[in-house]
GUFIVO-844090 format. One record per atom (N, C-alpha, C): atom name; residue number from 1; residue in one letter; x, y, z. Coordinates in steps of 0.02 Angstrom, whole numbers, plus 50000, padded with zeros to 5 digits. Atoms other than C-alpha are relative to their C-alpha. Layout:
<recs>
<"CA",NUM,"a",<X,Y,Z>>
...
</recs>
This chain:
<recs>
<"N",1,"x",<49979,49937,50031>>
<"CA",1,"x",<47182,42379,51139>>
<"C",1,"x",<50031,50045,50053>>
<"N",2,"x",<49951,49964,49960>>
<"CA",2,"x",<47309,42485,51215>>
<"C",2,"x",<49963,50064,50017>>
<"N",3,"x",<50044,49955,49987>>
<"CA",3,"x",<47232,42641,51305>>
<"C",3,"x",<50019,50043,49967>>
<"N",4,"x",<49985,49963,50037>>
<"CA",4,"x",<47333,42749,51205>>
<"C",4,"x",<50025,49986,49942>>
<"N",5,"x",<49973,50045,50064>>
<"CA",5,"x",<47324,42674,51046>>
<"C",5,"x",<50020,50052,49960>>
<"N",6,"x",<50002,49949,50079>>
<"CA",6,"x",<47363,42843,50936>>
<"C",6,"x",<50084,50002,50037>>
<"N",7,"x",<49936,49985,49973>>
<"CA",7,"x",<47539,42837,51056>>
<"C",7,"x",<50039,49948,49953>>
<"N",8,"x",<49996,50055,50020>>
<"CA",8,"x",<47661,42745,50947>>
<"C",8,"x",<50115,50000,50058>>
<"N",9,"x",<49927,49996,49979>>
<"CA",9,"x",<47846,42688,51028>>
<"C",9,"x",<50052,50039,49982>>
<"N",10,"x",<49940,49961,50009>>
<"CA",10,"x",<47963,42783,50936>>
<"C",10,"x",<49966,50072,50025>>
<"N",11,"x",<50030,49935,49972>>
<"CA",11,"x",<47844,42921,50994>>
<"C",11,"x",<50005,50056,50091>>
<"N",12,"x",<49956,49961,49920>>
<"CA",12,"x",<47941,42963,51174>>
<"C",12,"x",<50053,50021,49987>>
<"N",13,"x",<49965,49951,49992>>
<"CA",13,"x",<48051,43072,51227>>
<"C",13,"x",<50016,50011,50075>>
<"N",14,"x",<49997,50025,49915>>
<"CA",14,"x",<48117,43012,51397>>
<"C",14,"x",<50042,50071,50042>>
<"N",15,"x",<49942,49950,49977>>
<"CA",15,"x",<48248,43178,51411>>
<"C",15,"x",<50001,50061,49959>>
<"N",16,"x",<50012,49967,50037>>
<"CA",16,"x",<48194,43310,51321>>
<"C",16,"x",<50052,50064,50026>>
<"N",17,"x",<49952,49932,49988>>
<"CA",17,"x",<48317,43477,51343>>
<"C",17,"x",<49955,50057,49983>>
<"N",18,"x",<50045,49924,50027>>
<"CA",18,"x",<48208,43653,51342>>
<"C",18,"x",<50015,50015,50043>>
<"N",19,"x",<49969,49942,49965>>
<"CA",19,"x",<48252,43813,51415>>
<"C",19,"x",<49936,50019,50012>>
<"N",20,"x",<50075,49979,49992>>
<"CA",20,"x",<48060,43874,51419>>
<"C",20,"x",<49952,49977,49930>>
<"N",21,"x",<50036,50044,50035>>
<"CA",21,"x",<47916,43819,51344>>
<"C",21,"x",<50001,50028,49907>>
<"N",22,"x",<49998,50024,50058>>
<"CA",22,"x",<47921,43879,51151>>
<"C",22,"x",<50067,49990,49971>>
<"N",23,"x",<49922,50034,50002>>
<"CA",23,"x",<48104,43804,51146>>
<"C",23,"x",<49973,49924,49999>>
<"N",24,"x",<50005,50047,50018>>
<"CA",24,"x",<48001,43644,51197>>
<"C",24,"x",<49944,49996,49946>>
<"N",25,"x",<50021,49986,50048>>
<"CA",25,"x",<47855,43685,51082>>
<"C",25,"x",<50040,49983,49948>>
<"N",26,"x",<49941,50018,50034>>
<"CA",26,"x",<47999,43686,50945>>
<"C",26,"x",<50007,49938,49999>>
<"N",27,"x",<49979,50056,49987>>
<"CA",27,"x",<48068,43530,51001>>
<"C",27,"x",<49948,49937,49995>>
<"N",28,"x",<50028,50031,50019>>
<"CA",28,"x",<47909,43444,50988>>
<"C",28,"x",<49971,49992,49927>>
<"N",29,"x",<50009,49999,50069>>
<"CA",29,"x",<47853,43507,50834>>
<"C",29,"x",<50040,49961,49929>>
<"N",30,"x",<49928,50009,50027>>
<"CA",30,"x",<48026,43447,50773>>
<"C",30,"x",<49975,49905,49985>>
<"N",31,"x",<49975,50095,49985>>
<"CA",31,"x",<48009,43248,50825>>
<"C",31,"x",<49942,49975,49986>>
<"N",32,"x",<50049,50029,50023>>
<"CA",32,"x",<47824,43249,50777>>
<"C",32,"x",<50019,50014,49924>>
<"N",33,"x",<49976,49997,50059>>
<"CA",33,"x",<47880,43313,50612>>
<"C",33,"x",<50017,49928,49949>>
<"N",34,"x",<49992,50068,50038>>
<"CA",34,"x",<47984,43163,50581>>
<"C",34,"x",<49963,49942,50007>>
<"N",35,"x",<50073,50018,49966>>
<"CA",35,"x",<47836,43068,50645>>
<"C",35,"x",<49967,49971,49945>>
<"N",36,"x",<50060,50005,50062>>
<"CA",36,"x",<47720,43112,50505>>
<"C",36,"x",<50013,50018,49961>>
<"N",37,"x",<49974,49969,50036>>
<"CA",37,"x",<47804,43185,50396>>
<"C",37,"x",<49967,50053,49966>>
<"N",38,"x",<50023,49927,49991>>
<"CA",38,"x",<47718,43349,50391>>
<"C",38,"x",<50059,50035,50022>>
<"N",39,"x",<49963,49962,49978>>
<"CA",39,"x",<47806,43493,50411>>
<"C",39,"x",<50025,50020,50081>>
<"N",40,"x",<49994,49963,49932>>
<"CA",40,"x",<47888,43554,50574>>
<"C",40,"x",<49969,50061,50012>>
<"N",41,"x",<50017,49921,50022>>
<"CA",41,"x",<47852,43751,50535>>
<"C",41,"x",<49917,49987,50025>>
<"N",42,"x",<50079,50010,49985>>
<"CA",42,"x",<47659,43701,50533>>
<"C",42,"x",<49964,49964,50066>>
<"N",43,"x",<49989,50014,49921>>
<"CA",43,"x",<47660,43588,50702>>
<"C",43,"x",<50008,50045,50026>>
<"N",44,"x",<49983,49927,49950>>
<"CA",44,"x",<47741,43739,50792>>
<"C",44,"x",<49958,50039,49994>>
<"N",45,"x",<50048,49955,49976>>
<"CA",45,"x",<47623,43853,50721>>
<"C",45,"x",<49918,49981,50027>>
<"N",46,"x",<50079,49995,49960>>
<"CA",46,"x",<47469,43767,50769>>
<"C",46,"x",<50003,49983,50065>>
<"N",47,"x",<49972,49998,49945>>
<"CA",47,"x",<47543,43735,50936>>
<"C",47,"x",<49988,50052,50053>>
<"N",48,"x",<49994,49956,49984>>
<"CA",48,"x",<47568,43897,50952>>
<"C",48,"x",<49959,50041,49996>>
<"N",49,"x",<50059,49958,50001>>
<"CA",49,"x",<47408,43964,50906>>
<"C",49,"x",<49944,49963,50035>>
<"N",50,"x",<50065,50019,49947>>
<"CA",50,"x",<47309,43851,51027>>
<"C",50,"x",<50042,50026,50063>>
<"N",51,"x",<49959,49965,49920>>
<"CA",51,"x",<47449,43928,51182>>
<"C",51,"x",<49966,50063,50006>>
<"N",52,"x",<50009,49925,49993>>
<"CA",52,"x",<47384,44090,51148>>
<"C",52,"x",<49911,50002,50013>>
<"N",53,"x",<50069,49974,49967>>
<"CA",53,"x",<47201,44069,51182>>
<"C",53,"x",<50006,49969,50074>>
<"N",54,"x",<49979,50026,49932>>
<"CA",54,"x",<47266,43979,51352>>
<"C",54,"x",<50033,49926,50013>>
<"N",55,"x",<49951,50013,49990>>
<"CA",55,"x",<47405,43902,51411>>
<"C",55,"x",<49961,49908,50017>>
<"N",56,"x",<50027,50083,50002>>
<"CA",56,"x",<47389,43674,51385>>
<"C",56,"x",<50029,49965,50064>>
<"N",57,"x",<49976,50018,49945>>
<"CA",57,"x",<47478,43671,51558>>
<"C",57,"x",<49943,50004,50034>>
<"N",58,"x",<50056,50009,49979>>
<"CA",58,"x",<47343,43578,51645>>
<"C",58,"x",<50022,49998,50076>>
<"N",59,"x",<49973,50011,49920>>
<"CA",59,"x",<47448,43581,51821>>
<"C",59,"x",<50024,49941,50021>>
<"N",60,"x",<49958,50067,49964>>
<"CA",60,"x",<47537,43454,51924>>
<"C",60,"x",<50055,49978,49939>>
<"N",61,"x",<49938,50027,50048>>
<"CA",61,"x",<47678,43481,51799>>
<"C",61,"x",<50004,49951,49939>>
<"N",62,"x",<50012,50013,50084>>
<"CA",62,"x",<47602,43425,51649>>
<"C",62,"x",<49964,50056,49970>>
<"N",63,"x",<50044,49992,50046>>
<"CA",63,"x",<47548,43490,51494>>
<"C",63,"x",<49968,49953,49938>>
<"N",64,"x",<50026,50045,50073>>
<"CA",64,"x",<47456,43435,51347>>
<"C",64,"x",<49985,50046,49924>>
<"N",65,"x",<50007,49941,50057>>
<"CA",65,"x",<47502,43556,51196>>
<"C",65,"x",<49965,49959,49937>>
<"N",66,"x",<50043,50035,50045>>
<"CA",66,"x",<47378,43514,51051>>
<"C",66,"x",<49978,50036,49952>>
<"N",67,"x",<50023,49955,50070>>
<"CA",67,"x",<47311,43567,50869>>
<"C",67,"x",<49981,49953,49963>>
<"N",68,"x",<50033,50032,50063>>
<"CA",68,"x",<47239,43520,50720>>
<"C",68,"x",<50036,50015,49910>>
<"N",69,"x",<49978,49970,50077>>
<"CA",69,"x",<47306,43500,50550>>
<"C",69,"x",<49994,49960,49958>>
<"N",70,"x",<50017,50020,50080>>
<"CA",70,"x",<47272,43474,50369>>
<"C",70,"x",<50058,49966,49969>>
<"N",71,"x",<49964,50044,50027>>
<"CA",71,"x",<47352,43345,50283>>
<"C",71,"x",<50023,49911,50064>>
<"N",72,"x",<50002,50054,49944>>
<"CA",72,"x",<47361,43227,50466>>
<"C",72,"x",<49945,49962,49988>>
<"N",73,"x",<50085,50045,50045>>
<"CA",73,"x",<47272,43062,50405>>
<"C",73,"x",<49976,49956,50072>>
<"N",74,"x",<50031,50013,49936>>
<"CA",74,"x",<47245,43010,50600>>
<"C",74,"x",<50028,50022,50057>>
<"N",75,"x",<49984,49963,49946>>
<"CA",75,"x",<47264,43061,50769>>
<"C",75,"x",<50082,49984,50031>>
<"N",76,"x",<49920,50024,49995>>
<"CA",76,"x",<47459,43071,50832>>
<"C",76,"x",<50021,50034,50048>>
<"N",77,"x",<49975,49988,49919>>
<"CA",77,"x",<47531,43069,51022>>
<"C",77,"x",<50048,50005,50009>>
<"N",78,"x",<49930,50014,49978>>
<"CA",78,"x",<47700,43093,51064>>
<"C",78,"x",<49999,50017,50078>>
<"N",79,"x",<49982,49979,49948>>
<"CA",79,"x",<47757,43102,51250>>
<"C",79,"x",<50066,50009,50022>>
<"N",80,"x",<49931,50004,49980>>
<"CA",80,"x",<47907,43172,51328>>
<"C",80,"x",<50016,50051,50091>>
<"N",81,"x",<49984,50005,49952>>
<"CA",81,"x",<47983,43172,51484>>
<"C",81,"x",<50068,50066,50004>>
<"N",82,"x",<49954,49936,50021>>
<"CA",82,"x",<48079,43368,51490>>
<"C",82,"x",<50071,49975,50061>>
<"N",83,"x",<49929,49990,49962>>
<"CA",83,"x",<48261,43354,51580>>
<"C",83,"x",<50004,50027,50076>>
<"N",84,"x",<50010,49939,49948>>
<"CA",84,"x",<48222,43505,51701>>
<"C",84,"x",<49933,50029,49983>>
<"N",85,"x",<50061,49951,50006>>
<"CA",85,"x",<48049,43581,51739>>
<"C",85,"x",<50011,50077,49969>>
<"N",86,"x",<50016,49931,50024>>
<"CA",86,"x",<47997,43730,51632>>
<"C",86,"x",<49946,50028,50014>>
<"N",87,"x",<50073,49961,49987>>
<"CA",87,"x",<47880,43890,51655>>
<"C",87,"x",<49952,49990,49956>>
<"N",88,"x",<50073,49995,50075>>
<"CA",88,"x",<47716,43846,51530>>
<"C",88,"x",<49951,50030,50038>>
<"N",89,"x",<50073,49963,49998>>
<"CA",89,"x",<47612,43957,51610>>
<"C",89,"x",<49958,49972,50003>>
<"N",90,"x",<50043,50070,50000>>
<"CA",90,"x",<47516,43802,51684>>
<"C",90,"x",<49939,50057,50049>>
<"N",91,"x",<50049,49978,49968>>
<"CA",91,"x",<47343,43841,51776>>
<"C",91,"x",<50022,50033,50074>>
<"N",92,"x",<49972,49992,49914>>
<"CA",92,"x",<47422,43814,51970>>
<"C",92,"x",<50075,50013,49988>>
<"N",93,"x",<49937,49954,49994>>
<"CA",93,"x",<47579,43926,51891>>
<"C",93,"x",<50076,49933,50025>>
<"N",94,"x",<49959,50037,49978>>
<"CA",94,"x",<47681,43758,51946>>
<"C",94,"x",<50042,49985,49920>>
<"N",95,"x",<49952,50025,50072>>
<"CA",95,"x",<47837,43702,51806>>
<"C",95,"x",<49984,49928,49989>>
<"N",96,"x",<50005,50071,50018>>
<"CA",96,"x",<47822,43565,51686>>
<"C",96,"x",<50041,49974,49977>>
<"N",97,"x",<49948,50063,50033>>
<"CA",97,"x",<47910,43425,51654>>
<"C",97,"x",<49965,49942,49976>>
<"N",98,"x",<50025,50071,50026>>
<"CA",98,"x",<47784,43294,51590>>
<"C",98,"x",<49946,50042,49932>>
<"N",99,"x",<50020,49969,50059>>
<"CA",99,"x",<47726,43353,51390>>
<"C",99,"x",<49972,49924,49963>>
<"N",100,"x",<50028,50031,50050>>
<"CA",100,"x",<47604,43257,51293>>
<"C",100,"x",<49986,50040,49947>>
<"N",101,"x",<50017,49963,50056>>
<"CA",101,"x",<47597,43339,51133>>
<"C",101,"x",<49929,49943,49965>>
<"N",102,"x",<50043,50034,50019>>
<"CA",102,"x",<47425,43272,51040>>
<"C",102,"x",<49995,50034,49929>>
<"N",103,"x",<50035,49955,50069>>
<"CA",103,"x",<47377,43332,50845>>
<"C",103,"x",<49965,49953,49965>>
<"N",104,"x",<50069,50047,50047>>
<"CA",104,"x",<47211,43256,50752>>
<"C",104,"x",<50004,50050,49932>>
<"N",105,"x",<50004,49976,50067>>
<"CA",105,"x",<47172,43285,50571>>
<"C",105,"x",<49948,50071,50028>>
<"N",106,"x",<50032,49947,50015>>
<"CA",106,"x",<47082,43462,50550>>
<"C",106,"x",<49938,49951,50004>>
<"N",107,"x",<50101,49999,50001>>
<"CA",107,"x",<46903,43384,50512>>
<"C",107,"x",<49992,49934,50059>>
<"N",108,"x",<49994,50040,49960>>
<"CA",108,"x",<46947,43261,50664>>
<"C",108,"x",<49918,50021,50077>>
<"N",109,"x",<50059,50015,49966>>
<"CA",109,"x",<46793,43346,50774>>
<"C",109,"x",<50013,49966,50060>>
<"N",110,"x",<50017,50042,49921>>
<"CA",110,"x",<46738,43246,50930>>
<"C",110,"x",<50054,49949,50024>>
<"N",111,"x",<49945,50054,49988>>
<"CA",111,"x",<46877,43117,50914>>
<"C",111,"x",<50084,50037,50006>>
<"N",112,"x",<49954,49957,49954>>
<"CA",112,"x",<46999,43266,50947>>
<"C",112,"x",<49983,50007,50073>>
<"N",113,"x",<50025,49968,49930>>
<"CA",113,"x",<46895,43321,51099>>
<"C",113,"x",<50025,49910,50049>>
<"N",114,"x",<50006,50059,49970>>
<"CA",114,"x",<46897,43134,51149>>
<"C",114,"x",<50084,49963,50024>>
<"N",115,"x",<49951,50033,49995>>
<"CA",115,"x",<47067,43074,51132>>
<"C",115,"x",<50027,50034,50058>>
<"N",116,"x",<49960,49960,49937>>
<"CA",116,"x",<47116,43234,51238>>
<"C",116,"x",<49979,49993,50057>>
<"N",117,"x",<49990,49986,49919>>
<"CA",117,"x",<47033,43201,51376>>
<"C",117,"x",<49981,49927,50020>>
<"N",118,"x",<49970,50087,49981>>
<"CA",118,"x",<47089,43003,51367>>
<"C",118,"x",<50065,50013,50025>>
<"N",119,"x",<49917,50006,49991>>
<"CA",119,"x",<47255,43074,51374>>
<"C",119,"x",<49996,50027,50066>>
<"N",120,"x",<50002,49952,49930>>
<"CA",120,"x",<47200,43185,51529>>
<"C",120,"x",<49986,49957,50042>>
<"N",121,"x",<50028,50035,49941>>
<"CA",121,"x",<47108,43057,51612>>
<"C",121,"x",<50085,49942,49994>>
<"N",122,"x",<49956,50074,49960>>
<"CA",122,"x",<47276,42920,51614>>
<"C",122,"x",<50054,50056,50009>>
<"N",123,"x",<49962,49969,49962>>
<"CA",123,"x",<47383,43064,51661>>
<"C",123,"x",<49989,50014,50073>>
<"N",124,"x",<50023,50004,49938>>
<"CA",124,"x",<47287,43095,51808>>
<"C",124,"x",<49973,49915,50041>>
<"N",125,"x",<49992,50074,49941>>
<"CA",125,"x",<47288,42893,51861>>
<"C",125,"x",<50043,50005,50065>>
<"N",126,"x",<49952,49974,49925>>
<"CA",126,"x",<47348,42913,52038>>
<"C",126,"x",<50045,49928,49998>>
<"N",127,"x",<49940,50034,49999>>
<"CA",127,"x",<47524,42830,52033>>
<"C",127,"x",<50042,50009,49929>>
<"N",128,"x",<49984,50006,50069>>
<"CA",128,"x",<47544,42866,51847>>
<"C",128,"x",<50073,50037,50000>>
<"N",129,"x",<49944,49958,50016>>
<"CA",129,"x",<47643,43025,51849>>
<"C",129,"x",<50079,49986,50028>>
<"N",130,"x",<49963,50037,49970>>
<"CA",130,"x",<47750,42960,51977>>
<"C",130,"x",<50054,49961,49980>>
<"N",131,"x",<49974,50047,50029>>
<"CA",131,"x",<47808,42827,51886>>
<"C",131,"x",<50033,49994,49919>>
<"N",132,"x",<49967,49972,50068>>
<"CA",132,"x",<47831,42900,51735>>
<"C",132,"x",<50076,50055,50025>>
<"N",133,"x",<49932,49936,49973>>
<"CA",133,"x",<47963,43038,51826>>
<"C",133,"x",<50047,49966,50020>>
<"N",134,"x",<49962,50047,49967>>
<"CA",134,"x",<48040,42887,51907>>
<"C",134,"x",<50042,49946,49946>>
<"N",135,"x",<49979,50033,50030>>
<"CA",135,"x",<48112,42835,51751>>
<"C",135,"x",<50042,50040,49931>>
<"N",136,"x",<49973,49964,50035>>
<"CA",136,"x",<48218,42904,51606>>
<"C",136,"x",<50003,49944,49919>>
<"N",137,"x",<49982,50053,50058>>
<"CA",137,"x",<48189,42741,51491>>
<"C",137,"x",<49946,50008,49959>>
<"N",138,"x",<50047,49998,50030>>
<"CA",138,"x",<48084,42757,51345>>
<"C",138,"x",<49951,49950,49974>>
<"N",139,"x",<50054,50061,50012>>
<"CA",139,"x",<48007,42584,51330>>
<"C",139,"x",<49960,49999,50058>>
<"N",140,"x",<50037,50008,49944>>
<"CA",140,"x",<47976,42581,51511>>
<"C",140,"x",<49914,50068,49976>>
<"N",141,"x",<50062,49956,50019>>
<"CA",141,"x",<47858,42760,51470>>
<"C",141,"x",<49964,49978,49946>>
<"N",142,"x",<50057,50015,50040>>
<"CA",142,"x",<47792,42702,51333>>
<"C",142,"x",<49958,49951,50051>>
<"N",143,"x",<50035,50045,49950>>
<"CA",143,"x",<47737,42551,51449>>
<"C",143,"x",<49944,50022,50037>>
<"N",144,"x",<50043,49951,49963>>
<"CA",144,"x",<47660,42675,51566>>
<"C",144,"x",<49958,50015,49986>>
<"N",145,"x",<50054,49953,50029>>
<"CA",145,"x",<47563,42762,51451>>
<"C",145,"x",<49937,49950,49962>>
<"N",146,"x",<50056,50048,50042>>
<"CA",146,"x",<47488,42622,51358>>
<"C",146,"x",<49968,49942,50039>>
<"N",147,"x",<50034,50039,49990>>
<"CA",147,"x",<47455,42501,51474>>
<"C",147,"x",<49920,50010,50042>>
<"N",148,"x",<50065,49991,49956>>
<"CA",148,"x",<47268,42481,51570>>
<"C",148,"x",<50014,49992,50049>>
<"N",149,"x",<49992,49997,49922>>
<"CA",149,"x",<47235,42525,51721>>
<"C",149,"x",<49993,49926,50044>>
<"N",150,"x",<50029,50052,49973>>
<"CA",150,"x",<47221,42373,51857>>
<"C",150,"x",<49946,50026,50009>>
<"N",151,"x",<50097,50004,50010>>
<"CA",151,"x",<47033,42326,51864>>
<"C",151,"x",<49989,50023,50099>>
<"N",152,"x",<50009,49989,49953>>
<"CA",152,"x",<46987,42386,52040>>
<"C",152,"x",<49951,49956,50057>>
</recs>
């Protein structure tokens, strides 16, 4: 099983274009949209109402913007790789350029809390980010993201 099994391939975004972050907000809301076919409008705003109790820029030039919504019948990952670093008002104030957007169903509970900090822990694999920046191809990232770590 793939470590990020809720990630699906058409779900990257190797070059994303944003001017600041709710331009990419927007832009994600947009491509998860066609995704799930849920609304865009409703993505953005629950997006946008988890930014405002504090900012999903976890530092080292990622974030992980995330919400919950009604009518999502399982958990759904997109990642994208921004063009040019933007300001998200990350913890260590540094610009991001590496966006995992995450959204679980509303009554999703513990298996929200969980997935997010699966997605946190293989962002922080030392060599990961790296290798993800070092590339602009979207099979290769998907690759990245889903495969397991070597066994140590």
């Amino acid at each position: 099983m793939p470590l990020l099994d809720f990630l699906d391939p058409q779900a990257v975004l190797p070059a994303l274009r944003a001017n600041g972050k709710k331009q990419a907000l927007q832009e994600l809301a947009s491509h998860a949209a066609r995704l799930t076919g849920l609304p865009g409008s409703a993505i953005y705003e629950a997006l946008l109402q988890r930014e405002r109790l504090g900012s999903t820029g976890i530092g080292e030039g990622i974030a992980i913007p995330h919400g919950k919504l009604p009518g999502l019948t399982r958990i759904f990952g997109l990642v994208a790789r921004l063009d040019k670093p933007i300001d998200f008002e990350a913890l260590d104030g540094q610009p991001v350029d590496v966006l995992f957007l995450l959204l679980a169903p509303e009554g999703a509970g513990a298996d929200h809390l969980k997935a997010l900090a699966r997605v946190a822990r293989v962002l922080r694999e030392p060599g990961l980010i790296e290798r993800l920046r070092a590339t602009r191809d979207a099979t290769a990232i998907y690759a990245i993201m889903t495969e397991l770590p070597k066994a140590a």
